[in-house]
N, C-alpha and C positions, 0 to 999 in steps of 0.2 A: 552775530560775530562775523567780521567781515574777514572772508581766507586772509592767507600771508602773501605777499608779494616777492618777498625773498627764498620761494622753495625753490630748487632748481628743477631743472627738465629730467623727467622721467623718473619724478618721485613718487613711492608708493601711500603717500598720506590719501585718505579716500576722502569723498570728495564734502563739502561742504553743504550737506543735507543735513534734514532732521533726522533720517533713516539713519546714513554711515557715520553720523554722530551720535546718535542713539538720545536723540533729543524729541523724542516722541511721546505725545500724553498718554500714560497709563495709570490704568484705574487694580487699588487693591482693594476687595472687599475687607469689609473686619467681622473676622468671625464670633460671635455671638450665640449663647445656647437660644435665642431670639429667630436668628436666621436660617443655624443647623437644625434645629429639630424639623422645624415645617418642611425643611426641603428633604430632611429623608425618610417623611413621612408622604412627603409627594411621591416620591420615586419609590417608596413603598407603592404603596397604589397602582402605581404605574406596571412596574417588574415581576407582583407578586400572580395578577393575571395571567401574564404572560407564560411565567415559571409554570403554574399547573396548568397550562395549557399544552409547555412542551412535554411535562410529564406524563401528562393524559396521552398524548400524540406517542410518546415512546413506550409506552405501556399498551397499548392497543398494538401495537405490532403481533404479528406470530412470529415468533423464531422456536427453532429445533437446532439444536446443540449436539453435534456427535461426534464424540471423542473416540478415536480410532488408533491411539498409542499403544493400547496392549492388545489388538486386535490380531496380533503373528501370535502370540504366548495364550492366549482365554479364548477366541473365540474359534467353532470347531469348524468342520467341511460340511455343514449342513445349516440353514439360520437356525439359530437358538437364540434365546429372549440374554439382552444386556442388561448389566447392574445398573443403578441406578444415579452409580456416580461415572459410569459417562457417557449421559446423557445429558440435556435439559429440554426440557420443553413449556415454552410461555403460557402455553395453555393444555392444559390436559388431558381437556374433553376434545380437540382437535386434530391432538397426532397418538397415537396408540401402537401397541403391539410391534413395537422397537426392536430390531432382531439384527445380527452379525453372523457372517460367518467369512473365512481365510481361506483362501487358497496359497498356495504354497508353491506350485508352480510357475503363477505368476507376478508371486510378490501384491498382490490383491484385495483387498479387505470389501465386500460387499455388503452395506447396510440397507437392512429394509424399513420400511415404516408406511403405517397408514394414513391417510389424509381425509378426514371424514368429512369436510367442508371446502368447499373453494376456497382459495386463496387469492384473492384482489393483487395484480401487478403494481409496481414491478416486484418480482421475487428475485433478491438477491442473495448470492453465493460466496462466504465468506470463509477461508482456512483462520485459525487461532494459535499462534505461537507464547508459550511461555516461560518466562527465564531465559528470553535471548535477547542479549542488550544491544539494541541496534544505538543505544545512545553513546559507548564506551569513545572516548577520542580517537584514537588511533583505528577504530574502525571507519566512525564514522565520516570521516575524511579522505578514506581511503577510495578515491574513483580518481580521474579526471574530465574534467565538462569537456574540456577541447575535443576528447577523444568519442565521446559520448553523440558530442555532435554532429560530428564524420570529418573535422578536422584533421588535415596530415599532422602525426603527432610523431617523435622519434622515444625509442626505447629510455635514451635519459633524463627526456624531460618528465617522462611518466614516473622514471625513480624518485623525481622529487614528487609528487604527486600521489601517484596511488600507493608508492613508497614499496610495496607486496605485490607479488605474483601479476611481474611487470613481463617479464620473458621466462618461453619454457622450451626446449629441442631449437634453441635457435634463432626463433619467430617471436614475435609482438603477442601477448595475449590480447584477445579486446574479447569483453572488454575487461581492465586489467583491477587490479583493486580486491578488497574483501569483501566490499556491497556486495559485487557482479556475482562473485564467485560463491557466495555464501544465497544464493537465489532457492526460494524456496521452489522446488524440482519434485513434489508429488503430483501426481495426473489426477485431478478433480472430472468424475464423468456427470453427463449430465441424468437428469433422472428417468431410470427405464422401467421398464411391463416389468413380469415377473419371466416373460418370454427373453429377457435379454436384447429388448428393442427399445431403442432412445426416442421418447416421445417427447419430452420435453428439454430443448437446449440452452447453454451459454452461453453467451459469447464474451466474449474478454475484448468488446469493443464497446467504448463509451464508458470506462473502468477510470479511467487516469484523468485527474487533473487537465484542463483545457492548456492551464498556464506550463505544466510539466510537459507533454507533449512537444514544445516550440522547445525544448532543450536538448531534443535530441534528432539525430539523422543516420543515413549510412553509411558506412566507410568508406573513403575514398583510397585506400592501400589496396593493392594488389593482395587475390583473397591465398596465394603462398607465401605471405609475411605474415599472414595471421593463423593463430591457433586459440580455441576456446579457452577458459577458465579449465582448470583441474577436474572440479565438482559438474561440469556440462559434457565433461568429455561420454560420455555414455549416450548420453541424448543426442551429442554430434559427433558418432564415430567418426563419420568424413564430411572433412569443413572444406566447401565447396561455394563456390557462387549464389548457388541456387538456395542452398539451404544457411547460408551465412547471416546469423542475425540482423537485424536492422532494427534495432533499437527504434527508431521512428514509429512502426507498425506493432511493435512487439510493448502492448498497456500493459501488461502484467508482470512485464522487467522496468517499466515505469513508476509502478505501483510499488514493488518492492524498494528501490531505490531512492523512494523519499522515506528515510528511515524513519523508525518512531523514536517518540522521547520519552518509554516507559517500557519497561522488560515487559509487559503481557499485554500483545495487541492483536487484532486481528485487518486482514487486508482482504480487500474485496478482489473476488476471483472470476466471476462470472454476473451477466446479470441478462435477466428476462422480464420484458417489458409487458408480455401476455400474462391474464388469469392462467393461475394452475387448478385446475380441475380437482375434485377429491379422487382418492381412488390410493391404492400400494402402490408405492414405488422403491425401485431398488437406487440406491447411488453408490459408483464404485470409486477406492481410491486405490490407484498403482507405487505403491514405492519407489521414490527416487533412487535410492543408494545404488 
């Protein structure tokens, strides 16, 4: 078909290809109980390997489970042995003699356990929240990337944006929103002697997404226009230069912030790349509140 002669200048008719005419050969298969069985009998084949492979591969893991919710209320100022519902352990000939105990002074819960076997690296460090809907709209919307990313951002742009706990005495929160502010704030230690000595550590580097990381930076505001979220204030009695988040360096405010899309998940908090040795070890958790 040969274009038209008569369109004028600066018309938006696109152009006379097979492409922007949509004049390109395509092929429909016809489907057939002939053609469909064999092929998902192929991909049978194919998948079903695969499948118990990753099974295999996730059932060989070791994980230990310790649920440390009613550890202020049940557990005493000496270890004594936990129930059995909050615990789990993958394997049972491998972690043993599961014990708790609270301190109260410092908001503390000490768990112990034994490790009768080496443990092959990396060994990672997981907190498990349940029944908190990071999926709900109005939460999950609640940030801004600008401000995330060390973009100068003003008080009302963030009202349309993180919509909540935009400003508090004054000042800009950052970062603002119910992600930030809702950050999971219990102190995960790493695992020590029975002496109260950290022999084996976390780090909360190498935890977050490659692609997550590149969305965030540090504030370019003067740090007396900022003040922490509500729920940080305790962790940052004085918000200072020195000690003023930076979202950039800080994986574990990266990790929380890509929310999940199921009330009960868990997020990775630490990880170590060395064999863990067998032997007792204590792990303590500090109370946020």
């Amino acid at each position: 078909m040969a274009p038209r002669q008569d369109v004028p200048p600066g018309h938006r008719k696109p152009a006379n290809t097979a492409f922007k005419q949509q004049r390109l050969k395509a092929w429909q298969p016809v489907l057939t109980p002939k053609t469909v069985l064999p092929s998902f009998f192929i991909l049978g084949l194919v998948f079903t390997p695969l499948g118990a492979l990753f099974l295999y591969l996730s059932n060989s893991a070791s994980e230990l489970v310790l649920d440390y919710t009613q550890c202020s209320r049940e557990a005493g100022k000496t270890f004594g042995p936990m129930s059995s519902s909050q615990y789990e352990v993958s394997d049972s000939k491998q972690f043993r003699d599961i014990q708790w105990k609270w301190d109260e002074s410092s908001g503390t819960c000490s768990m112990q356990f034994t490790l009768d076997k080496e443990m092959g690296g990396p060994v990672l460090q997981y907190y498990r929240l349940t029944n908190f809907y990071q999926n709900h709209r109005s939460y999950v919307s609640s940030f801004d990337a600008k401000q995330l990313l060390g973009e100068v951002v003003t008080v009302e742009g963030l009202k349309l944006t993180c919509k909540t706990i935009v400003e508090d005495e004054g000042k800009m929160v950052y970062p603002c929103g119910l992600v930030a502010n809702s950050l999971f704030n219990d102190t995960l230690s790493g695992l020590q002697n029975q002496e109260g000595e950290t022999v084996y550590e976390f780090s909360a580097k190498g935890i977050a997404w490659s692609t997550d990381r590149e969305l965030y930076g540090q504030s370019k505001l003067a740090v007396e226009q900022l003040i922490p979220p509500p729920n940080w204030r305790r962790k940052y009695p004085s918000w200072t230069r020195e000690n003023l988040i930076n979202p950039k360096e800080d994986e574990r405010l990266q990790v929380w912030m890509r929310t999940s899309g199921l009330p009960n998940f868990k997020k990775l908090y630490g990880r170590n790349s060395n064999k863990l040795p067998g032997g007792t070890y204590v792990v303590q958790v500090t109370d946020g509140k």
